[in-house]
TORMAR-187469 format. One record per residue (C-alpha): x, y, z; residue in one letter. Coordinates in nm, 3 decimals, padded with zeros to 5 digits. Each point is the difference from the previous one (the first is absolute). Example, Ala and Ser with C-alpha at 12.3 -4.5 7.8 and 13.67 -1.06 7.14 Angstrom:
SITE      px      py      pz rest
SITE  01.230 -00.450  00.780    A
SITE  00.137  00.344 -00.066    S
# end
This chain:
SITE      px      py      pz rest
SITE -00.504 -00.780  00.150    X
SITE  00.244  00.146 -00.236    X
SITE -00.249  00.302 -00.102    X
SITE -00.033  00.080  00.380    X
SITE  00.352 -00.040  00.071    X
SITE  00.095  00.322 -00.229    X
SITE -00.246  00.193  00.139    X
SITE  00.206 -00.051  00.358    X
SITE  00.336  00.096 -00.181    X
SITE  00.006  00.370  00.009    X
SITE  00.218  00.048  00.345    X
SITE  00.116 -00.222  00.200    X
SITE -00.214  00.066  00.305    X
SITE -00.303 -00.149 -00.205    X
SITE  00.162 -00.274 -00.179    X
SITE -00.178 -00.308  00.043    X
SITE -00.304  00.190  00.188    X
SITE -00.252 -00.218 -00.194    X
SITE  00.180 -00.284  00.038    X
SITE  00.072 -00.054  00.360    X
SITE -00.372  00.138  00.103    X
SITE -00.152 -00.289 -00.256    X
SITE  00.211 -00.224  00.186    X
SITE -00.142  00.102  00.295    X
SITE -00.322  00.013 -00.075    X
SITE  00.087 -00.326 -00.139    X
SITE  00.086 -00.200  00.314    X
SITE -00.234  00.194  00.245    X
SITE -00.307 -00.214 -00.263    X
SITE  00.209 -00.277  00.111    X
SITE -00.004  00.014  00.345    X
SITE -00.362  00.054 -00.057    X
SITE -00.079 -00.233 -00.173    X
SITE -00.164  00.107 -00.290    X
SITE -00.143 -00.111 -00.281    X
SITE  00.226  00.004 -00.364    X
SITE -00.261  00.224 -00.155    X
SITE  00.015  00.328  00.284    X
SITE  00.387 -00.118  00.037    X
SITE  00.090  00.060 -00.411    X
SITE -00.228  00.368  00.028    X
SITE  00.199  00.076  00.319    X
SITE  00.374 -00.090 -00.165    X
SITE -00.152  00.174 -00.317    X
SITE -00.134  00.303  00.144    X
SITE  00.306  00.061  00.206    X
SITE  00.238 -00.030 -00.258    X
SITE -00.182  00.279 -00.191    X
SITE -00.128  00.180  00.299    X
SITE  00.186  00.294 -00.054    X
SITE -00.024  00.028 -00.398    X
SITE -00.156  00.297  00.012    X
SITE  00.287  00.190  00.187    X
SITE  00.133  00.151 -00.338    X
SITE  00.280  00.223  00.116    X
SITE  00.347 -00.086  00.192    X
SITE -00.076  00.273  00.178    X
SITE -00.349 -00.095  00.124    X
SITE  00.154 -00.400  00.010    X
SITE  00.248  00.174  00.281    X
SITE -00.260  00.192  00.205    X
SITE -00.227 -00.268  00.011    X
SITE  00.262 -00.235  00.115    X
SITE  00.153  00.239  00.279    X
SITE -00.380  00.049  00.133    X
SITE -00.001  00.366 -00.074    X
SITE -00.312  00.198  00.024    X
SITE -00.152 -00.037 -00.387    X
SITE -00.327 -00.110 -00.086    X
SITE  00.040 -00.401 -00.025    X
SITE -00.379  00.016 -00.135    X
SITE  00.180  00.118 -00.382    X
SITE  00.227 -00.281 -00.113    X
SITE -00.272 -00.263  00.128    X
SITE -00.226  00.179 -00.213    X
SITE  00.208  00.000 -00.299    X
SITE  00.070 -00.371  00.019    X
SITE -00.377 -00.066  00.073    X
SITE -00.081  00.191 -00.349    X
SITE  00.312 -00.176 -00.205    X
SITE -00.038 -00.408  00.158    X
SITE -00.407  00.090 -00.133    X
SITE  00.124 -00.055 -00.321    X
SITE  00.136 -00.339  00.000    X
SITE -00.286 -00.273  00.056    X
SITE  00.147 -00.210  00.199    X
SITE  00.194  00.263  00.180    X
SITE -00.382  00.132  00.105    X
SITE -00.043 -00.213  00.319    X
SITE  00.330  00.153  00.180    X
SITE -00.062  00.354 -00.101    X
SITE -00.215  00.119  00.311    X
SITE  00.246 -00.188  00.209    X
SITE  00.252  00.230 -00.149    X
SITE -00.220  00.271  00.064    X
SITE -00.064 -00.017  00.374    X
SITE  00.352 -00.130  00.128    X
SITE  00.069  00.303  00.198    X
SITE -00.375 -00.011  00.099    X
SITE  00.033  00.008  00.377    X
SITE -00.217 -00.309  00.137    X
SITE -00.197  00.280  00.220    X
SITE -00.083  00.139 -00.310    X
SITE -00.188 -00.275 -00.092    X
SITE -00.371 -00.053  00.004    X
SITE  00.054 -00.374 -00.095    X
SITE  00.041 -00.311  00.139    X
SITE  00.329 -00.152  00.018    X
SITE -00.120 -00.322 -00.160    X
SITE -00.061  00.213 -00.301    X
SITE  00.289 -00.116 -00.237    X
SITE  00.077  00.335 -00.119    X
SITE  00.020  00.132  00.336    X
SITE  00.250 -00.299  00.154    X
SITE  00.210  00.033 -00.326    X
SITE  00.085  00.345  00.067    X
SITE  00.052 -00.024  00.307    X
SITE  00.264 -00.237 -00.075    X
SITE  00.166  00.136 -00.225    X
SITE -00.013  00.351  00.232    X
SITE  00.190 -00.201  00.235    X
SITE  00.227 -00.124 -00.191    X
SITE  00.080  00.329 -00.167    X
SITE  00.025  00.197  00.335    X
SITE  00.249 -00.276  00.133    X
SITE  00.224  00.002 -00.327    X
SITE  00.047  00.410  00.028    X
SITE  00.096 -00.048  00.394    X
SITE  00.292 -00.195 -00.093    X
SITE  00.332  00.174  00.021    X
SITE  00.188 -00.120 -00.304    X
SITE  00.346  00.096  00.122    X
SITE -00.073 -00.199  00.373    X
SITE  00.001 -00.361  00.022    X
SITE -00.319 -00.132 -00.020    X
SITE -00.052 -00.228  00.332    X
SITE  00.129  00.316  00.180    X
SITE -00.302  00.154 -00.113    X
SITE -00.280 -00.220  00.083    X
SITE -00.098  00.093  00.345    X
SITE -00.050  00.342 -00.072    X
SITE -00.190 -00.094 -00.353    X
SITE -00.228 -00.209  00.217    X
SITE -00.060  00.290  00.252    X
SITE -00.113  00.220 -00.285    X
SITE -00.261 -00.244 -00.144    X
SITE -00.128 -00.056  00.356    X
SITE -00.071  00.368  00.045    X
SITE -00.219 -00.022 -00.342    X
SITE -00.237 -00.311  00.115    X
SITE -00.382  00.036  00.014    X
SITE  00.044  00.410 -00.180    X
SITE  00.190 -00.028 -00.308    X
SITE  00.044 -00.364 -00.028    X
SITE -00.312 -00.289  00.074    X
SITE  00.125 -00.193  00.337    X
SITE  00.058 -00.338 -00.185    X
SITE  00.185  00.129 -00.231    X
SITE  00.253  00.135  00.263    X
SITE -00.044 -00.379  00.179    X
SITE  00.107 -00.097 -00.346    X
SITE  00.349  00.184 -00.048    X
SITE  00.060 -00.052  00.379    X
SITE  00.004 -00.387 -00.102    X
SITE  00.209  00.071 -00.286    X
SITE  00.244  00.248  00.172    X
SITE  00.123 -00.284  00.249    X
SITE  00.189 -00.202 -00.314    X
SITE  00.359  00.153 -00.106    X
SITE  00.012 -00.177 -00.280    X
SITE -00.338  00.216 -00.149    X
SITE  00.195  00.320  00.081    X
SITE  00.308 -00.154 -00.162    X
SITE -00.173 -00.125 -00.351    X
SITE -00.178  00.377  00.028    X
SITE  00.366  00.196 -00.020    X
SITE  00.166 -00.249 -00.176    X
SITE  00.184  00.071 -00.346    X
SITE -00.189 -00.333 -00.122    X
SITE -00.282  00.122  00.037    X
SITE -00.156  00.021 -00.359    X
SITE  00.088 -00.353 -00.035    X
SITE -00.187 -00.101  00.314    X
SITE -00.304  00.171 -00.106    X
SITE  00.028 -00.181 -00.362    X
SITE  00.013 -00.319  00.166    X
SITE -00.220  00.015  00.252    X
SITE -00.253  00.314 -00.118    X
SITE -00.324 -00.066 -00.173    X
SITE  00.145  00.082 -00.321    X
SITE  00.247 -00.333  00.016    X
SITE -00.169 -00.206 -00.310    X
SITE -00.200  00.311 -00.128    X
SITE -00.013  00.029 -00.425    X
SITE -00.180  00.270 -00.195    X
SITE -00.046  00.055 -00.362    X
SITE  00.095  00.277 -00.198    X
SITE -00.341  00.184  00.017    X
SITE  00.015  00.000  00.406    X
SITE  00.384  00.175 -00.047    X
SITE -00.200  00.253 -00.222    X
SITE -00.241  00.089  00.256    X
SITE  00.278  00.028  00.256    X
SITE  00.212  00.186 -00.245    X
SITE -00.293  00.252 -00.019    X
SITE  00.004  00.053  00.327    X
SITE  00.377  00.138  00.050    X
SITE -00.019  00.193 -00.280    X
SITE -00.285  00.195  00.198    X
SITE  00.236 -00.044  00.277    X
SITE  00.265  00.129 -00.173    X
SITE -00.125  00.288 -00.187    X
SITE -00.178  00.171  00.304    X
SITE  00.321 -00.031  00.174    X
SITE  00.010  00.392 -00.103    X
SITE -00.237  00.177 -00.164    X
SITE  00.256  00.122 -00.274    X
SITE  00.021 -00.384 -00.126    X
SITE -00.385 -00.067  00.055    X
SITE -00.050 -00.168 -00.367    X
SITE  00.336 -00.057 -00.069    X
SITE  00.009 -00.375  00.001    X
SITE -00.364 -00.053 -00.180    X
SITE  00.180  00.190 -00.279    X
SITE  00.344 -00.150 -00.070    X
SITE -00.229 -00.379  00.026    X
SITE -00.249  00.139 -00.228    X
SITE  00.309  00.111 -00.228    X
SITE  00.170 -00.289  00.025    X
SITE -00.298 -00.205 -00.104    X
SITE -00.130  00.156 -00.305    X
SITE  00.393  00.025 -00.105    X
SITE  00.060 -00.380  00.083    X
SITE -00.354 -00.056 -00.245    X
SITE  00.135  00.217 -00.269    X
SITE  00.326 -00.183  00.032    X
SITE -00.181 -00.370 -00.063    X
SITE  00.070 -00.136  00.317    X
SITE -00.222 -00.285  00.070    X
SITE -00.320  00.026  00.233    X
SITE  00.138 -00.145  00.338    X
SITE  00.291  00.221 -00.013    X
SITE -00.179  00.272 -00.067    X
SITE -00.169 -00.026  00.354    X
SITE  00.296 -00.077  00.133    X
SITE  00.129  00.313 -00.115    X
SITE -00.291  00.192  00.197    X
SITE  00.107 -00.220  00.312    X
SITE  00.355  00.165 -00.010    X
SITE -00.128  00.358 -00.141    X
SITE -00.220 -00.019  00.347    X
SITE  00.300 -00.132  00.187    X
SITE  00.306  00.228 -00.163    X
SITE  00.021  00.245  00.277    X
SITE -00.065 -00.195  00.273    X
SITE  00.319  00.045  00.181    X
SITE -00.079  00.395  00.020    X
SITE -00.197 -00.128  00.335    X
SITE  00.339  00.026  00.133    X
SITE  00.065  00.326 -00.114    X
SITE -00.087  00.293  00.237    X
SITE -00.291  00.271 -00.109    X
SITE  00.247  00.283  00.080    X
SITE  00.208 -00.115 -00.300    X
SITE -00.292 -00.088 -00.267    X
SITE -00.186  00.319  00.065    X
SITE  00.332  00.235  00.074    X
SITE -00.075  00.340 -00.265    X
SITE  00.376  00.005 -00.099    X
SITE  00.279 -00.217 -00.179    X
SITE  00.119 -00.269  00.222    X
SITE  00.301  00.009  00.179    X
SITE  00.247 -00.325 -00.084    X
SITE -00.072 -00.123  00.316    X
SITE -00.381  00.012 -00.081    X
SITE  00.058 -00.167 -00.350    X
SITE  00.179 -00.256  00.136    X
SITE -00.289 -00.092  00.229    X
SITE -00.243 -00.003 -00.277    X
SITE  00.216 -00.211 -00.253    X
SITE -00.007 -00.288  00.259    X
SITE -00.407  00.011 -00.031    X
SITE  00.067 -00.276 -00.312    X
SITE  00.196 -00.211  00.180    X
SITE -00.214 -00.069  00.244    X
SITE -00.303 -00.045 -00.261    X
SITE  00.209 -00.284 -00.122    X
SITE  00.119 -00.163  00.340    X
SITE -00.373  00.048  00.074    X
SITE -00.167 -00.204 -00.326    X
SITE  00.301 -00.221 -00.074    X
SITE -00.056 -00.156  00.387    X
SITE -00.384 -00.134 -00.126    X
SITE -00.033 -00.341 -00.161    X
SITE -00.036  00.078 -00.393    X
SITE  00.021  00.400 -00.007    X
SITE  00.351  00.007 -00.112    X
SITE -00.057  00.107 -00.392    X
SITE -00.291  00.260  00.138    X
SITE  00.318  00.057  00.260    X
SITE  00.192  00.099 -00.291    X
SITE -00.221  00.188 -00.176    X
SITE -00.093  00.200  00.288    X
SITE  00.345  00.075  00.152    X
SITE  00.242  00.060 -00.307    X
SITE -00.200  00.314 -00.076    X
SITE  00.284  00.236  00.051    X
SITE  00.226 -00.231 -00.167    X
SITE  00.196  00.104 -00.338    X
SITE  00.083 -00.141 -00.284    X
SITE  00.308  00.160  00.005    X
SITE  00.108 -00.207  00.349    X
SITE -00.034  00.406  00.177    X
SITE -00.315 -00.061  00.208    X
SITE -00.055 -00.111  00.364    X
SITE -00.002 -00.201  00.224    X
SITE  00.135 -00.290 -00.228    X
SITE  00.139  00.140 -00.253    X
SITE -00.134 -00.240 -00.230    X
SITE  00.115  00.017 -00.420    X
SITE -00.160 -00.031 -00.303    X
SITE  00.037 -00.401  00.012    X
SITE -00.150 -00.023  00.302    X
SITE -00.333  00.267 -00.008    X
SITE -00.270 -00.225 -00.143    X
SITE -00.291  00.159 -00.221    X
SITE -00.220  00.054  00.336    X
SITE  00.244  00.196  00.156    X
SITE  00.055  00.212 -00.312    X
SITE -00.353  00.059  00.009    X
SITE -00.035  00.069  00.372    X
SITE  00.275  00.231 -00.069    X
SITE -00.174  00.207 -00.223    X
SITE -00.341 -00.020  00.139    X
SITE  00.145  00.136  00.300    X
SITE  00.239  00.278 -00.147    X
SITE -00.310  00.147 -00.187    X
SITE -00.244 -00.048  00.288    X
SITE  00.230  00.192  00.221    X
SITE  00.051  00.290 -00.193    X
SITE -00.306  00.048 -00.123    X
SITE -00.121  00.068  00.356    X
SITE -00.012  00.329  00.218    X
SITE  00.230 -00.056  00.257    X
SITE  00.155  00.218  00.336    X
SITE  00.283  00.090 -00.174    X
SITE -00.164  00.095 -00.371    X
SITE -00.289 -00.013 -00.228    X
SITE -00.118 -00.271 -00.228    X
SITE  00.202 -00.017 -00.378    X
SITE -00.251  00.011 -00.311    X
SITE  00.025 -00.236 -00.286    X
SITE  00.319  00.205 -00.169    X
SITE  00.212 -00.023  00.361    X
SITE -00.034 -00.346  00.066    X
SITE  00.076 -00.078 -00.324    X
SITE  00.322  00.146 -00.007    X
SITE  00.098 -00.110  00.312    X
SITE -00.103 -00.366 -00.062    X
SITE  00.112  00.035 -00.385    X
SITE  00.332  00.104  00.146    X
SITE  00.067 -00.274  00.278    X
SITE -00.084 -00.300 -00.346    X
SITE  00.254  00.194 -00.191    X
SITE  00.273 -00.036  00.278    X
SITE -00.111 -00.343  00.055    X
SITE -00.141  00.011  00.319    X
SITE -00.355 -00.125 -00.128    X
SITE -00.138 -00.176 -00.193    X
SITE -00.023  00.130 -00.375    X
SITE -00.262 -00.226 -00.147    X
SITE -00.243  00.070  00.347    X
SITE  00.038  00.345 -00.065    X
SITE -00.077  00.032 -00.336    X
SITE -00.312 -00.207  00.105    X
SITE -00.123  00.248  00.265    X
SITE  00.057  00.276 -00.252    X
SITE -00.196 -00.139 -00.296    X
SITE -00.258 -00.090  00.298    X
SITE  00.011  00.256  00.189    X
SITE -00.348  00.127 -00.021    X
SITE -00.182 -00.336  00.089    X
SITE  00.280 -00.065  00.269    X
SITE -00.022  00.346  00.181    X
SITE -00.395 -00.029 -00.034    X
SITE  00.003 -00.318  00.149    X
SITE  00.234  00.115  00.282    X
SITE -00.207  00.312  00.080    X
SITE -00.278 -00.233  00.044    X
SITE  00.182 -00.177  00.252    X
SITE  00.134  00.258  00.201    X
SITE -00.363  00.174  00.013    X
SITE -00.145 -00.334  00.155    X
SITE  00.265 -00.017  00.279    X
SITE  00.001  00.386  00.017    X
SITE -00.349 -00.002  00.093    X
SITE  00.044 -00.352  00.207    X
SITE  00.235  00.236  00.174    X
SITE -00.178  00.334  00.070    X
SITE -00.377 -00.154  00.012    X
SITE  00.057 -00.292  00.236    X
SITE  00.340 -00.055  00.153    X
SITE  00.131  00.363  00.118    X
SITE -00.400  00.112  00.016    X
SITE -00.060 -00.272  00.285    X
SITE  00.255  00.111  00.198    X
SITE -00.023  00.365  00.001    X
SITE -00.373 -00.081  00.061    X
SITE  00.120 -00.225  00.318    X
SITE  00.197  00.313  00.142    X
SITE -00.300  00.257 -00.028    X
SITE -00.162 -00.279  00.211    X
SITE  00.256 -00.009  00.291    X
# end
């Protein structure tokens, strides 16, 4: 719930978006009645319904029903919940839940069918509310709406369903309430749910795909700086378990850039301080983020304190020597010489002699570091190789499937 929780951060329009439509979705399988196993895909799929939405900007649109093609973030999150096993089974739910139900040559019995049709509901209904008008003040004319929309874009029953539901305050209440995120934890399907460190893998996988084709300027950003961080964390002699942990924060280190908008991480020129100060707060919310999950709070760590210096000057906690652990220095590093080894808007890619002043430079004012530098340097050769790989494999995860699909979907409509 956490993970799609920072997805919903980037303005305030959208903020709890996923949320409040899984909650929906959540208590219309209530009232009708069904079983635990369509209920938990529901509640899943809803809460990551719109994962593929990758922009602020195209978060925004989509909310305030403006004309876009809907068909391209369901597509998206289709092709990234495809490559989490269990995440399989909610994927074409994700897929078709702006599918109109006249659109459909199915049956409404047909669980895929009935789930998005929930959860289409449910999403509709949680962009009609006005979030600066009391909420009971708005029901009537919420109701009217989904009325208007029974038998063409939503099934009948499922209208019969909400109709039910719409008659309780106390649903409307729990859906706009600030408690919200603790309702869901106690009464979602999630409430006694445990996973093991492999499962947080696959998941961490996923939103680093999420992440890096955010913009196509950072597409193989994040498969780098985890690659990186890994072989440096080997070379190092860090033991075997947190090794993978380190991937599971290299994956996760930028996850808080889903707040950020597209118009600053792809802007051609230097920031303004305005700008900067928007970015900077990208690691603070990677922390928040992690450090809310059960167990996560050394990947937490690890992940967030990446602009962090030894010397007490980086952001956002201005954390010192004492208090930077050796996965954070590594992080640091992994990321520093990821980042500017890359093209970018704003400049070309440094070769071997750049980055190693400009990394030399930052151990020798005690910023990073200096043993995890010299270990990249008298490494560098196996490390870069092995990050090239990397960044080739999500490069081409990039081009050949996930922005291919879609440009193939618009020659189609």
């Amino acid at each position: 719930m956490s993970l799609s929780e920072v997805a919903d951060l980037a303005n305030p329009l959208v903020a709890q978006h996923q949320h409040r439509t899984a909650f929906i979705a959540l208590e219309l399988s209530k009232t009708a009645n069904l079983g635990s196993e369509i209920t938990e895909n529901i509640f899943t799929a809803a809460l990551l319904h719109d994962i593929g939405a990758v922009s602020v900007e195209e978060k925004i649109a989509i909310h305030n029903f403006k004309e876009i093609d809907e068909n391209i973030h369901t597509i998206r999150g289709e092709l990234l919940l495809e490559q989490i096993p269990w995440l399989r089974k909610i994927s074409k739910i994700v897929r078709n839940h702006h599918r109109n139900w006249k659109d459909w040559d199915d049956d409404i019995e047909n669980p895929v069918v009935f789930s998005s049709q929930i959860i289409l509901l449910s999403d509709y209904v949680e962009r009609l509310i006005n979030r600066n008008k009391y909420i009971l003040h708005q029901v009537n004319d919420i109701v009217t709406i989904i009325k208007k929309l029974s038998g063409k874009v939503i099934h009948k029953n499922i209208v019969t369903y909400f109709l039910d539901l719409s008659k309780r305050e106390e649903f409307w209440l729990d859906l706009t309430s600030p408690n919200l995120y603790s309702l869901l934890l106690i009464n979602g399907q999630f409430k006694n749910m445990q996973i093991e460190l492999e499962d947080v893998s696959l998941i961490s996988n996923l939103y680093r795909d999420l992440i890096d084709f955010k913009s196509r300027f950072t597409a193989t950003h994040t498969s780098g700086v985890s690659e990186c961080a890994v072989k440096l964390s080997e070379l190092f002699g860090l033991a075997a378990l947190d090794v993978k942990s380190m991937r599971i924060a290299g994956n996760f280190h930028d996850i808080g850039k889903l707040i950020i908008p597209n118009s600053i991480l792809e802007k051609p020129g230097k920031l303004t301080v305005d700008e900067f100060a928007i970015i900077r707060c990208h690691t603070y919310h990677t922390f928040r983020t992690l450090n809310s999950i059960g167990g996560l709070q050394q990947i937490a760590e690890w992940a967030a304190y990446h602009h962090e210096k030894l010397d007490g000057s980086g952001y956002p906690f201005h954390l010192t020597s004492e208090e930077i652990g050796t996965g954070s220095r590594i992080m640091a590093v992994a990321d520093i010489f990821t980042a500017i080894s890359e093209d970018r808007p704003y400049r070309k890619g440094m070769d071997k002699n750049e980055i190693y002043t400009v990394i030399k430079k930052q151990a020798n004012e005690n910023l990073l570091d200096k043993r995890i530098v010299e270990l990249l340097f008298d490494n560098y050769e196996v490390i870069n190789t092995q990050v090239k790989i990397k960044q080739s494999k999500a490069l081409d995860f990039y081009e050949t499937r996930f922005s291919s699909i879609i440009h193939e979907n618009k020659r189609k409509l």
